[in-house]
Each structure stands twice: as C-alpha cells, then as structure tokens.
C-alpha positions in Angstrom: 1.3 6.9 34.4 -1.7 8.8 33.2 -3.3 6.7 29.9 -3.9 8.9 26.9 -4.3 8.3 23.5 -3.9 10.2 20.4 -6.7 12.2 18.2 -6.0 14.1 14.9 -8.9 16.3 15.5 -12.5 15.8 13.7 -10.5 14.5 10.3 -9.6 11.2 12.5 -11.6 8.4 11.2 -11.7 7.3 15.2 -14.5 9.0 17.1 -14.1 10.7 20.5 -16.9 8.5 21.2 -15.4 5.0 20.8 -12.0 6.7 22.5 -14.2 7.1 25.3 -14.3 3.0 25.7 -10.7 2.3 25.5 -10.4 3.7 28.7 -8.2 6.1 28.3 -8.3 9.3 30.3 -6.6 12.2 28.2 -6.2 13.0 25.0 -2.8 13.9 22.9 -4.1 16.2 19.4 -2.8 19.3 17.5 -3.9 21.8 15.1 -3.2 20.2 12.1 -4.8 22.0 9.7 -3.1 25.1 11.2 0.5 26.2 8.8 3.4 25.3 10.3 4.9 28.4 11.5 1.4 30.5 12.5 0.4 31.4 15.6 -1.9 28.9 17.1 -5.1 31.6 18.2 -7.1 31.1 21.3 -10.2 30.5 19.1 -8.4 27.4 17.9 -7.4 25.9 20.8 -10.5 26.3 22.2 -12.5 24.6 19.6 -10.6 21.4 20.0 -10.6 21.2 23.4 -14.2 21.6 23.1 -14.2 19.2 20.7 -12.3 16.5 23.1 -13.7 17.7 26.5 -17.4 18.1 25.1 -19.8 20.8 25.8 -21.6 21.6 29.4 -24.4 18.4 30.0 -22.3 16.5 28.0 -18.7 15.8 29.3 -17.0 13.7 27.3 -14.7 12.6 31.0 -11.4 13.2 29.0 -9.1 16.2 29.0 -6.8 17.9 26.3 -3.3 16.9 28.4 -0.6 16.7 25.4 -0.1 18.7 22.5 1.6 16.1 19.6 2.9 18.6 17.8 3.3 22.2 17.7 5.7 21.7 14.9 9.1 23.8 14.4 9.6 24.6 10.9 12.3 24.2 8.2 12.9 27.6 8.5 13.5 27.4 11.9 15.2 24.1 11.1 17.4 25.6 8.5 17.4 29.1 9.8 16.3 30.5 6.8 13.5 32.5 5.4 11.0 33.9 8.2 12.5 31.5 10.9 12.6 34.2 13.4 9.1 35.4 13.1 8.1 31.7 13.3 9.8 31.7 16.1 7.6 34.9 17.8 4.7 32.7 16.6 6.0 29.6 18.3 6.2 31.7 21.9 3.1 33.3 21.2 1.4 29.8 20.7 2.9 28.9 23.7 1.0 31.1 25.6 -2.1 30.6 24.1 -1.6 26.5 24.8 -0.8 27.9 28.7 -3.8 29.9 28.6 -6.0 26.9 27.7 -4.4 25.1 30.8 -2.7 22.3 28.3 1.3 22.3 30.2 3.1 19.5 28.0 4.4 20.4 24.5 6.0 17.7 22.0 8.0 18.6 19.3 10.6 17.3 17.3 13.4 18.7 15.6 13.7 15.8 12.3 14.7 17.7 9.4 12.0 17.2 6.8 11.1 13.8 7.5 8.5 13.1 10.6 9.1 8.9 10.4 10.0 6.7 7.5 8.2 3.3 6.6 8.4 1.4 3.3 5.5 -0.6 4.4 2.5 0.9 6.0 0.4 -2.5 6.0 2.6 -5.2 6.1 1.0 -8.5 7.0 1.9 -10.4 10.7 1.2 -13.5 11.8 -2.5 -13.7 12.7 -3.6 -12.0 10.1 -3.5 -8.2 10.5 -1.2 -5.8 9.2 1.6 -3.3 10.9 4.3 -0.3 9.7 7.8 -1.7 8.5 11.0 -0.5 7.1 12.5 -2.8 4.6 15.9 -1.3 4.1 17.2 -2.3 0.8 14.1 -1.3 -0.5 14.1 2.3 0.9 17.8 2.2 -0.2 16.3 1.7 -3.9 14.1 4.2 -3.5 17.1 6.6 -2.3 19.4 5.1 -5.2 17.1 4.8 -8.0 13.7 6.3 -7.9 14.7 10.1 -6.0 18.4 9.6 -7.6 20.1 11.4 -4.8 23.2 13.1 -5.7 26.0 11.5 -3.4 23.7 8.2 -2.4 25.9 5.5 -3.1 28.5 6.7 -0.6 25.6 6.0 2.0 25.9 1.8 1.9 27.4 -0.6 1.5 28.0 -2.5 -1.5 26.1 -5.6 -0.7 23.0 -3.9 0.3 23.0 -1.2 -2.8 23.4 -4.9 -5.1 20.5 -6.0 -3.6 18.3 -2.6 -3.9 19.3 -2.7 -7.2 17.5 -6.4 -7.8 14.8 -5.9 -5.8 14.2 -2.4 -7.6 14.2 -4.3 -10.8 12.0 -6.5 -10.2 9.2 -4.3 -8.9 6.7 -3.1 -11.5 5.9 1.1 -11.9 3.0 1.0 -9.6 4.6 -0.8 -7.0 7.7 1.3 -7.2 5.0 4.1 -6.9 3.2 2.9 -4.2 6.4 2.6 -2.6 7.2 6.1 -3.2 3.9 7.1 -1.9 4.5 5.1 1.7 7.8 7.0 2.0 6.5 10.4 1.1 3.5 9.7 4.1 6.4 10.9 6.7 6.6 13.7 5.2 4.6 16.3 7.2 0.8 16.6 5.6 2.7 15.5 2.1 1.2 12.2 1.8 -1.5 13.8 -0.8 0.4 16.0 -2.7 4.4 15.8 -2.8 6.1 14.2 -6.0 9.8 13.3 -6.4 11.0 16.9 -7.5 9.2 18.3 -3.7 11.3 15.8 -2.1 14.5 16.7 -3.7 13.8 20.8 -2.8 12.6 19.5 0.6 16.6 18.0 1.0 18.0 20.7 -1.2 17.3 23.4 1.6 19.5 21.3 4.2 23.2 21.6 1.7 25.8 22.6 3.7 23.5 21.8 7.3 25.6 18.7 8.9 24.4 17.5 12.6 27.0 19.7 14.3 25.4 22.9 12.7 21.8 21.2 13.0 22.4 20.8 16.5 23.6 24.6 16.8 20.3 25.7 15.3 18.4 23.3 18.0 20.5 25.0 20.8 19.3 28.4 19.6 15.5 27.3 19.2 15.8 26.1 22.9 17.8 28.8 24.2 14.5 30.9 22.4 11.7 29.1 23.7 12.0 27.0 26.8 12.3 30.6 28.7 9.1 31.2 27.7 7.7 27.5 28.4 8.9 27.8 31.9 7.7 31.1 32.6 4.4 29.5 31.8 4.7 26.2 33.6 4.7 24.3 30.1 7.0 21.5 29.4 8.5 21.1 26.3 9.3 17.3 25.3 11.5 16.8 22.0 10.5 13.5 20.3 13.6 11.7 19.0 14.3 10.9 15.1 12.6 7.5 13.6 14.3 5.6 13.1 17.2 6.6 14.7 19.9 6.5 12.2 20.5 9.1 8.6 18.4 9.0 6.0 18.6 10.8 2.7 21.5 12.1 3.6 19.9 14.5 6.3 21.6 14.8 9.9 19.8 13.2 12.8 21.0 14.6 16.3 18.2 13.3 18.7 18.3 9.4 18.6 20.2 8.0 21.2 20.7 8.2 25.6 23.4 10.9 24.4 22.0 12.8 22.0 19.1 13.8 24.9 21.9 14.1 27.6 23.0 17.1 25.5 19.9 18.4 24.7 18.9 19.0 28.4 22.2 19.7 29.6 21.8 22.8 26.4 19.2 24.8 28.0 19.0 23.5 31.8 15.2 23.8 33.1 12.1 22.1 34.1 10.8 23.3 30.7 13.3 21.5 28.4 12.4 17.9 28.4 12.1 14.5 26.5 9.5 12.5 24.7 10.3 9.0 25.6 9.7 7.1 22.5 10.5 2.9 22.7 9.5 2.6 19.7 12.0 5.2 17.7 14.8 4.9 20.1 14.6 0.8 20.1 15.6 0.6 16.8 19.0 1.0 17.8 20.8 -2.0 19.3 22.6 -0.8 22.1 19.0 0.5 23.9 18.6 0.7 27.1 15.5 2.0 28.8 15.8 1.2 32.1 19.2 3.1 31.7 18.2 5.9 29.7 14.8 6.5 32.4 17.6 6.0 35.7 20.1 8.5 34.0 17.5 11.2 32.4 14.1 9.9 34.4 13.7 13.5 35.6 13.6 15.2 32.3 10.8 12.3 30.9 7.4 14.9 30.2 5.8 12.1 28.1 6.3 9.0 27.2 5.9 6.5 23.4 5.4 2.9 24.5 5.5 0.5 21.5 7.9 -1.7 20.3 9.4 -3.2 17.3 11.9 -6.4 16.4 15.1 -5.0 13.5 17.0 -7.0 11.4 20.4 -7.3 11.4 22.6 -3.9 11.2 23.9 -3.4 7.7 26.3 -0.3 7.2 24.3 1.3 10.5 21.0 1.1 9.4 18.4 -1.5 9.7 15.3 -3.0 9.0 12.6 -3.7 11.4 8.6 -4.4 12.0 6.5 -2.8 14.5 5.5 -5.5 16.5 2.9 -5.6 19.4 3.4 -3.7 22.4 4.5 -6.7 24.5 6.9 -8.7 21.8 9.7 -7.3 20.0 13.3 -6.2 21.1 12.3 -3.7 23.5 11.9 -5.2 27.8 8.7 -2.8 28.2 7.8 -4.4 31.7 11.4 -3.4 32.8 10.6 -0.2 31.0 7.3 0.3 32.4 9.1 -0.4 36.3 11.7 1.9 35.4 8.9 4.9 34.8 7.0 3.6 37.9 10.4 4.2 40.2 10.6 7.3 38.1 6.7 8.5 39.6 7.2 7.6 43.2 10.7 9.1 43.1 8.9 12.6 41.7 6.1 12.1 44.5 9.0 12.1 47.2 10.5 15.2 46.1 6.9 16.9 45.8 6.7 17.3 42.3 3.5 18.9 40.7 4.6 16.3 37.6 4.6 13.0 39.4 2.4 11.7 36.7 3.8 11.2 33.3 1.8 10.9 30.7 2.1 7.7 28.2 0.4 6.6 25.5 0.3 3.5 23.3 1.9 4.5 20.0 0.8 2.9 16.9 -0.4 -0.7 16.9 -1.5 -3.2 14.6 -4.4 -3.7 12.2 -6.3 -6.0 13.5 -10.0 -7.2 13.5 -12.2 -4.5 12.5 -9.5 -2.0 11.8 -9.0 -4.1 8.5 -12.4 -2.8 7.2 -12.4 0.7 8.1 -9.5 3.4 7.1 -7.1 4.8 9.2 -4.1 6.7 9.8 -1.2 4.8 9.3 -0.4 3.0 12.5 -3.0 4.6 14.3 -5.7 1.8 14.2 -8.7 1.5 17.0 -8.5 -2.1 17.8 -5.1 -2.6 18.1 -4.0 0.5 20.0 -6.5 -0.9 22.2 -5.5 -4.2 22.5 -1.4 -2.3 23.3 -2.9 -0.3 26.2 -4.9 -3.2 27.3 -1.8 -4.9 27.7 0.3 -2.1 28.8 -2.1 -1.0 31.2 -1.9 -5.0 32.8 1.7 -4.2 32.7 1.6 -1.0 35.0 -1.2 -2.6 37.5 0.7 -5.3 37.7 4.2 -3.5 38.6 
C-alpha cells in the first residue's frame, strides 16, 4: 500500500515540512476554503499542489495522490435548491482534479453530519488524549439541549434515564462545551453554528428516510461516475461515522451491504469505496477480511484506525478511538487481506495495484499535547499509527 497522510492545506497547524519525516509518500488534502457546491478552478488546484509538491529546486518528494473531500452538498443531498447546478460544478471539478493528474476522489454522502464525537480529548492510559462517543451523553444532548421533536422514540428507556442524570448534573459550560464537540462534525461549523443552525440543518431532511436518501445517492452516481471514468478518476464513498442514526437522519453507507449496493448501483471502475476501519468497526458484526475478499476490487482508498465500543444499547454504542494496533478491529488480518487484494490486482495487470492508505486519526501524545491541532489529527500520534502499521505491512 502506498503511505499517505492527510493535510488541510496552509491552515493545518502540521507543516509539510515535518510531514516530510514521517515518511510518508503522498499526500490526501482538499480545498477547504472553497464553498461546497463551486467549481474547484484550475488556479486552485494548482496552488495546493504546489503547495504539497514544492516549487522547481525545491521538491518537497511527496505528491498530491487523494482528494479527502470534494464534498456533495445538501442540496444535492436533499435534492433541493441548486442541487443540479452543483451537480455541473461537481463534473466540472472533476475535470479540473483530472487535469492536475490527481485520479482518486473521496466523498461521502452523510446527511449533515461529517463524524460525531462527544469527546474530542478524552484522556487514555499513558497520558494522552483521543476522540470518543459517550452515548448517553450525546443522547442528552439530542434529548435535552437540541430538543429534537420525536427524540425519545429513538432509545430506549434505560439509556434516556441515564442522559437525563448525567445531563443534570453537568454545569452550563460543560453542557456547552459538549455542544460545541458535537457541532465540530458539522462541516466547517465548529466556529459558528448555534442550536437553532443545527435544527434547520435537520429540518431540510423531513420527509428524506434512507430508502429515498439512497434514491438521491443512485442518481448522484448515475450523474457523475460517467464522468470519473471517462477521466480515469476513481471515486471512493467514505462510509457514515459511526455507523448507526443519529438525530434522526438516515444513514445508508455503514455496513459490507450498504457498499455491495452502492457498487452494484452504478457498475464501473469509477464507483468505488473508502475503506474506513475505523467508521465501519464500530459495528459488531465487522468483518474486514470479509468485506476486502467480497468487495477488494472496488477498495480506491483505504482508513486504517481502530477503536474498542461499549456494549450495544438500543443499536447504538459507545466507543474510544484507540491506537492503531489495539481495539476491536484485527488490522494485521486486515492489513493481509489488502496485501492479497494488491498482488491479486498486479496479476490481472491493473494500473491500480497500489491502494492508497493512510493512518486516520491518532492519539495526542507527547508533544501534540502542547501544540493545537485538528481534532484527531495530531503529528505524533499519527506517526507513531503508521510507524506501526507500516511494521505491520513489511512484516506481512
């Protein structure tokens, strides 16, 4: 697998510079301060992969290879609104990524939400900090704090009695800070959204259950993946996190199934997955090494991290992002599973044999505690996961 690692652009607090050490080779970035829904101009793309690839005389040795994302918006979400010229915008983008010789596209199709922690520095043993999802306490905020119309038929009773005591007991500013680590999934909302932007944010999906959410993902497929393979892109759909309703939105891409569909929707090269251990192994039932033998040949890019969940509780659980080698995901089976996947491409000749991975997220650790950060996103202990996952892969 090729190493890469991800870069929001000059705004990261992580140089190129110190990415250079890691040892990864490529680089996964977007144009995030680009609106959702405009075209993505060759001007653009060009300045950041300057930016990543560094000028003539002074290469940086890595190369723009995925783009994490090129967002789809509501209103292509919802089908609302200007969703069709976003739609022109999203193909014309396409061409302009093409143009730039960037080939692998990751998107995801989560309506409003992008992930969901309560906890974006919880402590682990050792001494540094990771993401976690505390359950009855996002149920609180769900109950409680947004007030969500049609909530309580959500969960159980058990686990709304003890959102309701743990809610109680939580002062205003930790209820807010609470609030404030749920909003940061909201897509570039972590500054600005209050409550009432949440509740239009959901308001725009009334009447959208999974089996009409899905129909709108058919038809953004059937509108762009043409495109993408007329231009030797792949397109890789990232699956929801975590993998289970929130908020009473839909979620149709979080298990083995949910991707069998997908690619079976719009059948080509173009239309692929975004393997993501971390986002899919919050579910119980699984299986990597099953999901990479059954749909290994639609896998564009892969998510290796891993967390441990608690114990299910009306289908929804909580868990911890723990290190890349721990928790309740077999990542060295996973890891041989995407190995047999290469060689197996490399036998039928294909110009992807190589799929691109990247350690996702990672603990605080060290020097990460003193410096800021995007959540989950820290320098040393993204290092420390491809360290380890690159041992992993040598060693398989």
């Amino acid at each position: 697998m090729r190493e890469t690692w991800r870069w929001f652009g000059p705004a990261d607090e992580i140089a190129i510079s110190e990415i250079v050490q890691t040892g990864a080779q490529g680089i996964v970035s977007a144009l995030h301060h680009v609106a959702t829904g405009a075209v993505w101009t060759p001007d653009e793309i060009a300045r950041r992969k300057a930016e990543i690839e560094g000028g003539e005389g002074a290469p940086t040795g890595l190369t723009w290879d995925v783009v994490e994302s090129l967002p789809v918006s509501e209103a292509i979400k919802t089908q609302t609104g200007d969703w069709r010229a976003h739609l022109d915008a999203y193909r014309e983008s396409l061409a302009h990524l093409a143009d730039a010789g960037v080939q692998v596209i990751c998107y995801n199709f989560m309506p409003v939400l992008d992930w969901t922690r309560t906890d974006l520095t919880h402590p682990v043993p050792g001494g540094g900090t990771a993401m976690h999802f505390e359950l009855a306490d996002f149920v609180g905020f769900d109950l409680f704090t947004l007030a969500r119309a049609g909530a309580a038929a959500d969960y159980p009773e058990e686990l709304m009695e003890e959102a309701a005591r743990r809610h109680a007991a939580r002062s205003e500013a930790e209820r807010l800070r609470l609030a404030r680590n749920i909003v940061a999934g909201l897509p570039g909302a972590a500054e600005h959204w209050d409550i009432e932007d949440v509740r239009a944010a959901l308001a725009a999906y009334d009447g959208i259950d999974a089996d009409r959410l899905r129909a709108h993902l058919d038809t953004f497929l059937a509108e762009v993946v043409p495109t993408a393979e007329r231009l030797g892109l792949r397109l890789c759909c990232h699956p929801d996190d975590p993998p289970f309703p929130l908020l009473g939105l839909p979620r149709i891409v979080s298990t083995e199934e949910d991707y069998a569909r997908l690619v079976e929707a719009v059948p080509s090269p173009a239309n692929g997955i975004t393997l993501c251990t971390g986002s899919l192994g919050v579910a119980p039932d699984f299986d990597p090494v099953h999901f990479v033998e059954r749909l290994g040949p639609h896998i564009h890019f892969v998510h290796l991290r891993n967390t441990a969940r608690g114990p299910m509780r009306g289908g929804r659980c909580s868990f911890t992002e723990s290190a890349h080698l721990a928790g309740d995901t077999d990542m060295v089976a996973t890891i041989r599973a995407l190995v047999v996947e290469e060689r197996r491409r490399v036998a039928e000749g294909r110009a992807d044999a190589t799929i691109p991975m990247r350690p996702d997220h990672g603990h605080a650790l060290l020097s990460d505690l003193q410096r800021p950060m995007m959540p989950g996103y820290p320098l040393i202990g993204r290092m420390r996961g491809l360290a380890e996952l690159r041992g992993v892969m040598a060693a398989v």
